[in-house]
C-alpha positions as CSV (number, residue, x, y, z in Angstrom):
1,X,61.6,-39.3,-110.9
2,X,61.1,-42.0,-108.0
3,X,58.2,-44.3,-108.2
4,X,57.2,-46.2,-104.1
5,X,56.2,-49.9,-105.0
6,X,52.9,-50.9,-103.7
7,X,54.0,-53.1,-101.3
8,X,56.3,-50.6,-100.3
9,X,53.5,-47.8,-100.1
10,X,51.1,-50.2,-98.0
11,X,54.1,-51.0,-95.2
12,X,54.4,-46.9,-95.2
13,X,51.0,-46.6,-94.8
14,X,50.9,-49.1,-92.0
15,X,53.6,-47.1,-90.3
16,X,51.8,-43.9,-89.9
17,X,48.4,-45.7,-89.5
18,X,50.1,-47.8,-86.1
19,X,49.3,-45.9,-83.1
20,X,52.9,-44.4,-81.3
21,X,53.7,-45.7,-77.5
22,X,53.5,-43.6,-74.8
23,X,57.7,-43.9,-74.7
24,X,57.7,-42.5,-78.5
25,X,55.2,-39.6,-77.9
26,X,57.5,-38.3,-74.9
27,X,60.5,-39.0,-76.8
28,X,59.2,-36.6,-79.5
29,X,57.9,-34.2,-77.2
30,X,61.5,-33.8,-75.7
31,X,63.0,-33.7,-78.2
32,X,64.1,-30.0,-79.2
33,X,64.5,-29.2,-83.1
34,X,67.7,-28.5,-84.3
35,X,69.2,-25.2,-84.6
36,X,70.0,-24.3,-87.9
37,X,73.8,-23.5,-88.5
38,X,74.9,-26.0,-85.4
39,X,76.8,-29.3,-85.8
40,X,75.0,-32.1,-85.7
41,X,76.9,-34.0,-83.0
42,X,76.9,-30.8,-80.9
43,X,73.0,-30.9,-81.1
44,X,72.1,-34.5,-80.6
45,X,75.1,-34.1,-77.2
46,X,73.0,-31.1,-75.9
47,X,69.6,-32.9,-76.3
48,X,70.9,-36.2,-74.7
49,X,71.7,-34.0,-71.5
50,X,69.1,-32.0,-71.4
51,X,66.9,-35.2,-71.7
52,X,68.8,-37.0,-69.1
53,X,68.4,-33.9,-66.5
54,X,64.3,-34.4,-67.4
55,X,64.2,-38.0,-66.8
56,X,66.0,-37.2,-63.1
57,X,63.2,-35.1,-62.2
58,X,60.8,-37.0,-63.2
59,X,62.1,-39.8,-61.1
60,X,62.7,-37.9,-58.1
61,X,58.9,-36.3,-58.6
62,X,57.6,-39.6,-58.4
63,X,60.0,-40.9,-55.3
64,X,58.7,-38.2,-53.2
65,X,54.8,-38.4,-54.2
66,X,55.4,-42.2,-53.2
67,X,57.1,-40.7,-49.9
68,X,54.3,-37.8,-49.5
69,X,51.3,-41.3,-50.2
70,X,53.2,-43.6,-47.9
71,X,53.6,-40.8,-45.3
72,X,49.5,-39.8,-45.6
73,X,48.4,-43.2,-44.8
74,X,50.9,-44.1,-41.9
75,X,50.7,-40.7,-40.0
76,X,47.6,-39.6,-39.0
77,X,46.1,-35.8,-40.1
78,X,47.1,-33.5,-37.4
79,X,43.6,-31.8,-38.5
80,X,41.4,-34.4,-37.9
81,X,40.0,-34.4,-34.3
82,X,39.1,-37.6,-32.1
83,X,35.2,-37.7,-31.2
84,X,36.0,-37.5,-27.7
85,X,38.4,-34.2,-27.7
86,X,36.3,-32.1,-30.3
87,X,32.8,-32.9,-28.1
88,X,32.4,-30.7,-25.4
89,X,31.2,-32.8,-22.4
90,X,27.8,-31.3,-20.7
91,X,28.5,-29.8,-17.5
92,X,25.8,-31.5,-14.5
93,X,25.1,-30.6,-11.4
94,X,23.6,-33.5,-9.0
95,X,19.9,-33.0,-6.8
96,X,18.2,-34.2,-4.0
97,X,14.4,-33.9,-4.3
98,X,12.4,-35.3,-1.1
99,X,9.4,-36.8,-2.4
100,X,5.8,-36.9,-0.4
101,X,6.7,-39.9,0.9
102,X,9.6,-38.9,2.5
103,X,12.2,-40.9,0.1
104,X,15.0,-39.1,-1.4
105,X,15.5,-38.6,-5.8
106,X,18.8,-37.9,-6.4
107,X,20.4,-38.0,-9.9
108,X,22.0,-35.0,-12.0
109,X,20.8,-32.8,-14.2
110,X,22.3,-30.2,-17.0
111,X,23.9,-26.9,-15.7
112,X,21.9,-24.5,-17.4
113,X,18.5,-26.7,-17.8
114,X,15.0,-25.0,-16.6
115,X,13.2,-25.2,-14.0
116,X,10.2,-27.5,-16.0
117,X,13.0,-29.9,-16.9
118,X,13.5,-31.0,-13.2
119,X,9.4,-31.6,-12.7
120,X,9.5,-33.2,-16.0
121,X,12.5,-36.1,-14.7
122,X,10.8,-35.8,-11.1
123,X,7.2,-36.9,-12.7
124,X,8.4,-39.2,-15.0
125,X,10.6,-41.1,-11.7
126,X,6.8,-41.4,-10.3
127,X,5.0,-42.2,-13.2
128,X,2.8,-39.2,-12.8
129,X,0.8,-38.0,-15.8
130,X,-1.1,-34.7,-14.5
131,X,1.6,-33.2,-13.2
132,X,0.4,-29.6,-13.7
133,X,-0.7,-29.4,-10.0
134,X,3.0,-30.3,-8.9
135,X,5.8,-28.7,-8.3
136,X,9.1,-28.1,-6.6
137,X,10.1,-26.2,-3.7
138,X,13.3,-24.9,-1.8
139,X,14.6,-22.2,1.1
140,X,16.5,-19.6,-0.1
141,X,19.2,-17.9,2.1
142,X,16.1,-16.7,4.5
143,X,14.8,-19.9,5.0
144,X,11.9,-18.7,3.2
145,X,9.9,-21.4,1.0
146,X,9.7,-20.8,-2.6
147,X,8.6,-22.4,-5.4
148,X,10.6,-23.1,-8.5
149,X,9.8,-21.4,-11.8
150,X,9.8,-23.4,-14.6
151,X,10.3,-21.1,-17.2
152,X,13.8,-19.9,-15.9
153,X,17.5,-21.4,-15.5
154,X,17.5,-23.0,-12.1
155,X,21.0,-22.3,-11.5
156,X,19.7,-18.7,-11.6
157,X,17.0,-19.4,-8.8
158,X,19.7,-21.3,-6.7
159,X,22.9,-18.9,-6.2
160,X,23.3,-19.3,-2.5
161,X,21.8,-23.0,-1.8
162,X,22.5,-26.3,-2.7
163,X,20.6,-28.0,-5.3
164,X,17.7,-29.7,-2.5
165,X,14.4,-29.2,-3.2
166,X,11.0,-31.1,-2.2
167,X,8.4,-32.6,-3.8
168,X,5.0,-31.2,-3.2
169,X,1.3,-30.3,-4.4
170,X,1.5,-26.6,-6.2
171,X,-2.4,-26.1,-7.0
172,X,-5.0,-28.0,-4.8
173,X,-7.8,-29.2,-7.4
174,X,-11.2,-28.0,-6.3
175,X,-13.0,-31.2,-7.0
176,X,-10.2,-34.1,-6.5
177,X,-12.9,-36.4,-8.5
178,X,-12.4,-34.8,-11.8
179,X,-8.7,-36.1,-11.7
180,X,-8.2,-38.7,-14.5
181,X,-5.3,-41.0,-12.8
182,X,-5.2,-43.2,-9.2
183,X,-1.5,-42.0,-8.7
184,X,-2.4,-38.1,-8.8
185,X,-5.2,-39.2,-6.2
186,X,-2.5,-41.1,-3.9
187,X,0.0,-37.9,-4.4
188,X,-2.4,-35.8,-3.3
189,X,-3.6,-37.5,0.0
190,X,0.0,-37.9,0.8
191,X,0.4,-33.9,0.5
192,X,-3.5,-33.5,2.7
193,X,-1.8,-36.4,5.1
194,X,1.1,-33.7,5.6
195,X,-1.0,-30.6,6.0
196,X,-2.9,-32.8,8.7
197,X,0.0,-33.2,10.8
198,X,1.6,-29.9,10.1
199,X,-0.8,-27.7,11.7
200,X,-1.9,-26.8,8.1
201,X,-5.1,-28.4,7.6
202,X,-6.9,-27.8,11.0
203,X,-9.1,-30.7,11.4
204,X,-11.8,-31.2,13.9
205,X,-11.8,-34.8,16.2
206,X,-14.6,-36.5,13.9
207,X,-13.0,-35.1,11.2
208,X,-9.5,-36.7,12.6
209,X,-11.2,-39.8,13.2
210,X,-12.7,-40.3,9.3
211,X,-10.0,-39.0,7.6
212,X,-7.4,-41.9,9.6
213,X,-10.1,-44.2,8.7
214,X,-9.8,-43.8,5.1
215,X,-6.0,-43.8,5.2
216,X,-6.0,-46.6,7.6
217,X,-8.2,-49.1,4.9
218,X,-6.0,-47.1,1.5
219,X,-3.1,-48.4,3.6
220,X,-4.0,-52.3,4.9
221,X,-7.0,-53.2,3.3
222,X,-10.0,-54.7,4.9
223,X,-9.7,-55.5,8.7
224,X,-8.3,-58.8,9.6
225,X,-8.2,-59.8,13.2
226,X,-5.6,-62.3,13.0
227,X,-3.4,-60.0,11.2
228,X,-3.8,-56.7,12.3
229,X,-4.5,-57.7,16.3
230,X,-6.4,-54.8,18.1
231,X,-3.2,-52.2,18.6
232,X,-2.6,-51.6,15.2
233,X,-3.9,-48.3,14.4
234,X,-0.8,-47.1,16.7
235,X,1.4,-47.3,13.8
236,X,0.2,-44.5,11.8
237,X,1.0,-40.6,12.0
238,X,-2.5,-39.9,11.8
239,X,-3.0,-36.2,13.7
240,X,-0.6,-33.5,15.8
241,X,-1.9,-34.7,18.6
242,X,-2.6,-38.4,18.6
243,X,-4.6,-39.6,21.4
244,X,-5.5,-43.3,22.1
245,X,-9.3,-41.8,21.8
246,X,-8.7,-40.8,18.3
247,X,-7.4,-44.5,17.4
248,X,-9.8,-46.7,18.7
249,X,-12.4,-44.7,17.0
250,X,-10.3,-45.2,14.0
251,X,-10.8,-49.0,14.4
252,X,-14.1,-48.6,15.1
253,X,-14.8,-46.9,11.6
254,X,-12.3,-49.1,9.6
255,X,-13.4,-52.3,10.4
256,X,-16.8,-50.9,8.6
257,X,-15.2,-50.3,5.4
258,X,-14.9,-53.9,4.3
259,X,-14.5,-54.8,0.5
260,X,-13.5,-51.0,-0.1
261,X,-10.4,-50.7,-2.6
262,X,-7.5,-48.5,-1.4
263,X,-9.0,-46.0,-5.2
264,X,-12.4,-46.4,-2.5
265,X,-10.4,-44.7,-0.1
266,X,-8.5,-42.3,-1.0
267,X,-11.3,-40.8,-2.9
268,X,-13.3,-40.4,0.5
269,X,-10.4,-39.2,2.0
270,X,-10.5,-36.5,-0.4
271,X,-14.0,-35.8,-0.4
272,X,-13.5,-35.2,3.1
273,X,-10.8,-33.2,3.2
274,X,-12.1,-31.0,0.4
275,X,-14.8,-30.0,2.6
276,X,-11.9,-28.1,5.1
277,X,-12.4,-24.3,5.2
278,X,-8.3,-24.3,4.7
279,X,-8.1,-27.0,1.9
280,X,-5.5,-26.1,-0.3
281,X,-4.8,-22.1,1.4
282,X,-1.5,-21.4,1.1
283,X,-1.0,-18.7,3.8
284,X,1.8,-15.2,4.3
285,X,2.1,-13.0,7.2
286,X,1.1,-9.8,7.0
287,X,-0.3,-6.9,7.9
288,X,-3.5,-4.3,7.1
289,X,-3.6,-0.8,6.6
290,X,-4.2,-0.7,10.4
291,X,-1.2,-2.6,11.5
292,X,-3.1,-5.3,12.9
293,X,-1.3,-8.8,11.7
294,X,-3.5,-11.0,9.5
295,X,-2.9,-13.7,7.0
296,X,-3.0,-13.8,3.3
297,X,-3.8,-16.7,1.5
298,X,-4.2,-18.1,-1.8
299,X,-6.3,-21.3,-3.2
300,X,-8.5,-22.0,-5.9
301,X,-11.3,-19.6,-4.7
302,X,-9.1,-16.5,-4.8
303,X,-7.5,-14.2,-2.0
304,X,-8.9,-15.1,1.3
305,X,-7.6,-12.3,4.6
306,X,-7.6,-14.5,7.8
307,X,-7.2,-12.8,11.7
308,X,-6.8,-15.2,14.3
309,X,-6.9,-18.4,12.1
310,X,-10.8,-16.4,11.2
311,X,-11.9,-16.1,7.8
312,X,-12.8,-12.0,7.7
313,X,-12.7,-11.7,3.8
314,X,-12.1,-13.3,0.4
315,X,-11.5,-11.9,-3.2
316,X,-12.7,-14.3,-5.6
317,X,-10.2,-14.3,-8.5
318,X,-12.7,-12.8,-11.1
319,X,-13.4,-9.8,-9.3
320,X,-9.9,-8.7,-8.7
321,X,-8.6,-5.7,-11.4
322,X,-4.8,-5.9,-10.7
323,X,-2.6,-6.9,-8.2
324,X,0.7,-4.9,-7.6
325,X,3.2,-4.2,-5.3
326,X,5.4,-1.5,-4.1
327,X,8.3,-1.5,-1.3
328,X,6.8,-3.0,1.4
329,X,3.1,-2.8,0.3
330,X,1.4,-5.4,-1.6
331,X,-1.5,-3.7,-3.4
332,X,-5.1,-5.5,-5.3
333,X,-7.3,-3.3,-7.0
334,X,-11.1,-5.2,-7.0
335,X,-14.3,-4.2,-8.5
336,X,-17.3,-3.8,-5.9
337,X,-20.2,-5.4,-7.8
338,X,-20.8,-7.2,-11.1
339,X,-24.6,-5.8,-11.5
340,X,-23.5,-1.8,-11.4
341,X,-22.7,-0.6,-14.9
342,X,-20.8,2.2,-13.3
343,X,-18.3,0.3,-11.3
344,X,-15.9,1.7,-9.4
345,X,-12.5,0.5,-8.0
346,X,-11.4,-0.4,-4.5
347,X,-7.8,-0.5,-3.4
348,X,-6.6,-2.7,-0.1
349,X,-3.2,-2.1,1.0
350,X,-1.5,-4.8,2.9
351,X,2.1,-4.8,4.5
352,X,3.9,-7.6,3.6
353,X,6.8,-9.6,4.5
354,X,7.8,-10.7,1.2
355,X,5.9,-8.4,-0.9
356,X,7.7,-9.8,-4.3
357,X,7.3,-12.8,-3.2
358,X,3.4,-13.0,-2.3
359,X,2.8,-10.8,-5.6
360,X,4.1,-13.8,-7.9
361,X,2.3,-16.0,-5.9
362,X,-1.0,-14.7,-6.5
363,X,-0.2,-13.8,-10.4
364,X,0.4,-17.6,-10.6
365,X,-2.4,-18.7,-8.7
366,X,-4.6,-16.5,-10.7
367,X,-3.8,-17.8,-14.1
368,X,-3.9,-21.3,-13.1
369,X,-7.3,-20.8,-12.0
C-alpha cells in the first residue's frame, strides 16, 4: 500500500485547486478519448490531424469576420438612404394676388393646399388681423368672378386658369366702427375707394365731394400751402367722372379738417359711405318670373331685387325659409309675417345666369350674417 507525503499531497492539491488557461480548457475539449482496442500512436496521429484541421478553421473564421468588420465600416450600407433621396420634396405652384392697392404678392404655395391657406399667407403679408371679411377672387374660363372657397383644394377650383387671384373685401361690415384694428379700416376704404370709381358705389356730387375730402386729409395730412400749392387735389382718382368742380370743392372741405389724423379720416370716410343705399351689395343679372331683367344682390341686410339701378324689394336674411336652385331657376322660399301663428310660405322664382353660382353666394352670405 502507497502512502502521498504531505508535501506531496499539498502540491496535488494546488494543482487541481489552480484555475486551467483558456489554451488547456480547449485543448481538453478537443481532445477525443481514446478508442479502446487502437494503438496508441495511431490515436494520438488521428487526434493531432483532426486538431490541426480545427485550428485552420478557426483561423480562417476569424480572417473573414476581420474581412466582413473591415468591409462594414469602409463601405457604406446599400440600405441606408441619404436624407435628401428618401424625402419627398413638396410639389409648389407659384401666385399672383393683386392687392387693394394695386401691388402684386407673388410667392408659391403647396400643390394640394386649401383655399384658407392662401388668405391665411395673403393676411399675414399685410399684417391683417380680422381677416374674416376678406377674401380672394378669380375669373374662371367665362370671365365670371368667383370667390375662392376655403374649405377646398384650390388646385380643384383652378383647372382651366392660372393661379391669379385678387385681393378684395368679401363681407361689408355693417357698422365699420365696431372693427377693432386701423389696418382693417384702411383695407376697407381702399375696397369703397374702388367701388367709387367702378360704377359700383353710385355716389351723389356732395357725396363725391366729402368722401375725396376724407381720403384727400387720410392721404396728406393737414393742408399746407407751401407744400401742397392750390392744384393738388388733381392727383387723386377720386370719382368716374372727375370734374375740376368736384376738386376745388374738395380743397375747400380739406383745408377744414386740420389736426385730423389719417384713423380721423378714414373713419368718416366710412361713416359716410355706410350711409350708400348700395354699400356693400354685391349684384347678379337676372331675370323675374315675368322675364323682365332685374338684379339680385346680396349684403348684410339680406336679398335685395333692384330694376333699373331701383330698389323694388328686399328679403331680410331671417325671414327667408330656404334658398334653392334648379336648372336655370334660382328659387327662395320666405315667410310672409312674423306676428301670424299660421304662417304660410311664399316662393319667388328668378331666372338666373349662374344659378349655382348666385345660390352659394347667398348660402354664404347668410351664415356670415
Amino acid at each position: 500500500m502507497f502512502t502521498i507525503s504531505s508535501a506531496y499531497r499539498h502540491v496535488l492539491v494546488d494543482e487541481q485547486r489552480k484555475p486551467r488557461t483558456w489554451r488547456q480548457k480547449t485543448e481538453d475539449f478537443r481532445s477525443p478519448p481514446r478508442q479502446k482496442g487502437a494503438p496508441a500512436g495511431m490515436q494520438d496521429s488521428a487526434s493531432d490531424n483532426k486538431m490541426a484541421k480545427q485550428e485552420q478553421n478557426y483561423k480562417y473564421q476569424d480572417e473573414h469576420k476581420e474581412n466582413d468588420d473591415t468591409s462594414e465600416k469602409t463601405s457604406p450600407n446599400k440600405n441606408l438612404k441619404s436624407p435628401q433621396k428618401g424625402s419627398k420634396r413638396l410639389k409648389t405652384v407659384p401666385f399672383k394676388v393683386t392687392l387693394l392697392d394695386s401691388s402684386d404678392f407673388e410667392s408659391e404655395i403647396e400643390k394640394h393646399s386649401k383655399g384658407q391657406t392662401l388668405v391665411d399667407m395673403v393676411c399675414e403679408h399685410l399684417n391683417l388681423l380680422e381677416k374674416d371679411y376678406y377674401g380672394l377672387t378669380f375669373a374662371d374660363s367665362d370671365t365670371q368672378k368667383n370667390w375662392l372657397d376655403p374649405s377646398k383644394e384650390i388646385k380643384k377650383q383652378m383647372r382651366h386658369s392660372l393661379w391669379h387671384f385678387a385681393f378684395a373685401v368679401k363681407f361689408y361690415p355693417p357698422d365699420p366702427s365696431q372693427l377693432t384694428e386701423d389696418i382693417t379700416r384702411y383695407y376697407l376704404c381702399l375696397q369703397l375707394r374702388d367701388d367709387i370709381l367702378s360704377g359700383r358705389l353710385p355716389c351723389s356730387f356732395v357725396t363725391h365731394a366729402l368722401l375725396g375730402s376724407y381720403t384727400v386729409q387720410a392721404e396728406l395730412g393737414d393742408y399746407d400751402q407751401e407744400d401742397h400749392g392750390s392744384d393738388y387735389v388733381s392727383d387723386f382718382r377720386l370719382a368716374p367722372n372727375q370734374t375740376r368742380e368736384l376738386e376745388e370743392r374738395v380743397m375747400e372741405l380739406h383745408r377744414n379738417y386740420r389736426g385730423m389724423t389719417p384713423a380721423e379720416a378714414e373713419l368718416n370716410f366710412l361713416e359716410n359711405a355706410k350711409k350708400l343705399s348700395m354699400y356693400g351689395v354685391d349684384l347678379h343679372h337676372a331675370k323675374d318670373s315675368e322675364g323682365i331683367e332685374i338684379m339680385l344682390g346680396v349684403c348684410a341686410n339680406g336679398l335685395l331685387i333692384y330694376r333699373d339701378r331701383l330698389r323694388i324689394n328686399r328679403f331680410a336674411w331671417p325671414k327667408i325659409l330656404k334658398i334653392s336652385y334648379k336648372r336655370s331657376n334660382f328659387y327662395i322660399k320666405i315667410r310672409p309675417g312674423e306676428v301670424r301663428t299660421d304662417v304660410g310660405d311664399y316662393h319667388h322664382q328668378f331666372a338666373s345666369f349662374f344659378p349655382q353660382h348666385f345660390h352659394q353666394i347667398t348660402i354664404v352670405w347668410h351664415l356670415f350674417f
